[in-house]
N, C-alpha and C positions, 0 to 999 in steps of 0.2 A: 678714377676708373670709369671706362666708358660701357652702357647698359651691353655693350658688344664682348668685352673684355670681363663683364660680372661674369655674365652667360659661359663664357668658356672659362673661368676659375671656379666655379660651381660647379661645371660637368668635371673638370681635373678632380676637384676633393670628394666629389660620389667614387669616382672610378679606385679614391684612393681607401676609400673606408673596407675595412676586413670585409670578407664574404657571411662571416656567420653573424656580424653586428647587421647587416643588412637584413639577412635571411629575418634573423630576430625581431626588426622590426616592424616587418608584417605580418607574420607569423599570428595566425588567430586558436585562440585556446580551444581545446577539442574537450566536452563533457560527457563521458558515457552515462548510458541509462541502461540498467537492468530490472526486468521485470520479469516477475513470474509465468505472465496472464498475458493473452493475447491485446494488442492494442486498441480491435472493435470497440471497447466498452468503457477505454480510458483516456479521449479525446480532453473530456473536461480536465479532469487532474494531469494531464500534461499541460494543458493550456495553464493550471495555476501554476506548475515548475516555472512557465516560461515567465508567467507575469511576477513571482518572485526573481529571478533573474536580473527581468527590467527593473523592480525597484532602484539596481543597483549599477544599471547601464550596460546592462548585457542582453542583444539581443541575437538572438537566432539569425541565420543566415547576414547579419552585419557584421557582427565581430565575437561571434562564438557559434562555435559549432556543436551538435548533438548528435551522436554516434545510438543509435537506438539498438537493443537486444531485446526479442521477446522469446520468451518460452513456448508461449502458449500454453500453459499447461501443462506442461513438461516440467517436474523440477529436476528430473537427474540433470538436465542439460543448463542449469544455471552456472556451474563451473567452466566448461566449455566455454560458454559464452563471455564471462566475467573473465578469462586467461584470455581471447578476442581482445576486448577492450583493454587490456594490460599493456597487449602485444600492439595493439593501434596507438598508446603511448598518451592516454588521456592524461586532461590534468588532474578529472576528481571521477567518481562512478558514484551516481546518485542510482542509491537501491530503494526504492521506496515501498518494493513489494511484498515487505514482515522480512524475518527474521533469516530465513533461507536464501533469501537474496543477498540480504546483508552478509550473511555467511560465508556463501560463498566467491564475495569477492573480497571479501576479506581474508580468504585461503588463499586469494589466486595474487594477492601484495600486500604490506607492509608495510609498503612508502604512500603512494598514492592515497589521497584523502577519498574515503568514502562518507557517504550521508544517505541514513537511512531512514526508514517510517515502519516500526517495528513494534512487537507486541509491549507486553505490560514486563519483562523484564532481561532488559540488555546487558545488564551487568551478568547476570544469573549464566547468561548463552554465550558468554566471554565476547562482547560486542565488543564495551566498553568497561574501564577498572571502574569508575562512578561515574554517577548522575552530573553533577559540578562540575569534574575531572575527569573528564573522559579517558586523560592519556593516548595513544597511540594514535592511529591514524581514520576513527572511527568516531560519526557522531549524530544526533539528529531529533527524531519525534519520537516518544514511547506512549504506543495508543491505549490499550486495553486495560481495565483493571475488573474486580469481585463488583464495585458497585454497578458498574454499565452492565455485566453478566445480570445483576438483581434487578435492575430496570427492565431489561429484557423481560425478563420473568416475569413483572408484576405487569406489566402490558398486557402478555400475553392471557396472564390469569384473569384480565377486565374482555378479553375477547371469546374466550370459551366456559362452556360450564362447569358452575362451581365443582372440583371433585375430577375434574377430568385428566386422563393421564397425560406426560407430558415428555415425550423425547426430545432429546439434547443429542447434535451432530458435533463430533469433540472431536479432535486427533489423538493418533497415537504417535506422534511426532514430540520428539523429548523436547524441545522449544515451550510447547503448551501444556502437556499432558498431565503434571501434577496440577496446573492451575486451574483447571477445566475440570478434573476429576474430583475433588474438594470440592468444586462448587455444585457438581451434581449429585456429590455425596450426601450433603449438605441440605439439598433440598429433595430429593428423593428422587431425581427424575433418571427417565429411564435412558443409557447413555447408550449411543451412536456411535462403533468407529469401525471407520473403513478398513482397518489393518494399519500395516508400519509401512504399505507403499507410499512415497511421496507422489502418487498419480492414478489415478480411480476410473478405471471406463464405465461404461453406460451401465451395466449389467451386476456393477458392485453397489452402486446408490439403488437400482431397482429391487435388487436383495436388503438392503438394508432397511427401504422404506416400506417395501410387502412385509418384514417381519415386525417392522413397530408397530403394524396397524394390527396384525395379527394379535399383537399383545395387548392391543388394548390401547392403544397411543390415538391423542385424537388433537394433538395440536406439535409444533417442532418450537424450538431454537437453534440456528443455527449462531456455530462462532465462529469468531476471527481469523480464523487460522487462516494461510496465505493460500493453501493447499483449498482451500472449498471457495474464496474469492476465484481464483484462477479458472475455478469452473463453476461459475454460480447462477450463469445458464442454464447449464444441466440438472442441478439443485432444484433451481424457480419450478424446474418443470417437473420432476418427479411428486417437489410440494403438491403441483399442481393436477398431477395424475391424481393421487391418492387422495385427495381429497384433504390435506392436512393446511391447515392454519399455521402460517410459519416467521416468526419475529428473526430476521435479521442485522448483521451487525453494520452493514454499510448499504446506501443509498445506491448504487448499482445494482441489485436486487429487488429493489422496486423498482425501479427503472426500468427492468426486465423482466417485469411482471409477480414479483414477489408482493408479500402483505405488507408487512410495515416492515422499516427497520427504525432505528434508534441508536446513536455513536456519536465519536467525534466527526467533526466536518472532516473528510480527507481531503478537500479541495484545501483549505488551509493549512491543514500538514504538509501536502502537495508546496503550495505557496513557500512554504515557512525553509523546507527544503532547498527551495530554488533561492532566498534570501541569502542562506548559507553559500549555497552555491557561490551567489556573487560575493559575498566577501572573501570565501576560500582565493578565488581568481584572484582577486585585490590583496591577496596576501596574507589573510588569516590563519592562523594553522588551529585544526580541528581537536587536537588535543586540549586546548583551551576551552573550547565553545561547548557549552553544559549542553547535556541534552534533556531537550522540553518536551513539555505535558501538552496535551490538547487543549484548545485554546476558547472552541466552539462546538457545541451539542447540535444533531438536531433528527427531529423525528418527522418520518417521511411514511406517507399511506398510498395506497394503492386503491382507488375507491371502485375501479371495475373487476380487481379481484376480488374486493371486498364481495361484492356484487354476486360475483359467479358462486363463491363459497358461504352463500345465504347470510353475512356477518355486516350486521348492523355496526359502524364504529361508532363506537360512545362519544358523548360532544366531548367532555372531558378531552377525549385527545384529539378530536379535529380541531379543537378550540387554540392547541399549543401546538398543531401541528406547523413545523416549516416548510415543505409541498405536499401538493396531494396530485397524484396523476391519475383522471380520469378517464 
């Protein structure tokens, strides 16, 4: 057979192969992303999704595609969004923005693998049957527990005066609210919560934080919950009105002008996610794959707020700190 004669029995056996074996084999897999929180402020942890991804030869505009949803802020509107991406026909929906996220695409399918980055207890919020064994179609990072809440604390108590009162910003969101409540029971501090909205305008956190100071409050803790990430802008700044010394739980808040925080690395959760990701693609099914603990600490300062709020930080933790932004 002549290079003449290849050419045209090669065009005959294309032209003969099914239309959906063909379709099939360009066809690039679509990953939805749901998030709470507007995406100004989570460049980085999408950039670790994407470089967990790559570990596994998945790259963004080559041969996988990322369908993005934000909230902003908004949680009513993560159902909405999450039945979008259902209905867009992805292959997996990485929720990585706690527990509401997760929730709510996990209302909106059954089949489709999600993977999430969720609080201190998935099992408890019907994410997943177990830790090991996830079962169904849900799996991922569980960030938070009692000991990072006590780190918080004890930070904060090397930052203000001995004896000084101490407000806690907690949800009333069933996800978190016995966990957070215990813990402030526990140590006495004075608890914080916005109401049962899953969304807080300006005028709710300005009320909240005029009446801690009113009582006597002279430093905060903010938690995890997905609900004060999503607006932790707003947070930084009200800290920042009142005059309050405020330990957070993730490095976006300093970043954003907040004091310290102290947590897992989210960039690696982020990461750890996106590994998932690429093996789901490759065939894995999520029911299998245990969901993991954080992997990496790290405590981050804010040395120009420190600054504004006359607070000397002890070497002791600049010494272990992992940035400091000046």
């Amino acid at each position: 057979m002549n290079r003449r004669e290849l050419i045209v029995f090669l065009g005959a056996t294309v032209a003969q192969w099914p239309l959906g074996a063909r379709a099939q084999s360009s066809q690039v897999p679509v990953i939805g992303f749901l998030h709470p929180a507007a995406p100004q402020s989570f460049d980085r942890l999408v950039a670790a999704f994407r470089q967990g991804l790559g570990e596994h030869g998945y790259v963004e505009g080559r041969n996988v595609k990322i369908e993005y949803r934000w909230a902003e802020g908004h949680m009513d509107r993560l159902k909405a969004l999450a039945l979008e991406l259902v209905q867009h026909k992805v292959a997996l929906i990485a929720a990585p923005g706690g527990s509401f996220a997760a929730l709510a695409a996990k209302s909106a399918t059954t089949t489709i693998p999600i993977l999430f980055v969720a609080g201190p207890n998935p099992v408890g919020v019907g994410l997943v049957a177990s830790i090991a064994q996830p079962g169904g179609n849900a799996t991922g990072v569980s960030m938070e527990s009692t000991e990072m809440l006590a780190k918080r604390l004890e930070i904060l108590r090397d930052l203000v005066p001995a004896g000084s009162k101490i407000a806690m910003l907690m949800s009333s969101a069933f996800t978190v609210e016995k966990f957070e409540k215990d813990f402030a029971e526990q140590n006495e501090l004075v608890a914080l919560k916005p109401g049962t909205r899953k969304e807080h305008e300006r005028d709710d956190y300005d009320q909240l934080f005029s009446t801690a100071v009113k009582d006597g409050a002279r430093a905060l803790i903010v938690s995890a919950d997905p609900v004060f990430t999503a607006q932790h802008q707003r947070i930084v700044e009200m800290a920042a009105r009142y005059g309050l010394p405020a330990v957070y739980p993730w490095r976006q808040y300093v970043a954003d002008g907040g004091l310290v925080s102290y947590g897992p690395d989210l960039a690696e959760a982020y990461r750890q996610i996106g590994r998932y990701a690429g093996r789901i693609l490759g065939g894995a099914k999520p029911d299998r794959m245990p969901v993991e603990g954080p992997n990496t600490f790290e405590l981050v300062v804010n040395l120009k707020t420190a600054k504004a709020l006359g607070i000397e930080i002890p070497y002791s933790l600049m010494a272990v700190a992992n940035e400091k932004f000046e």
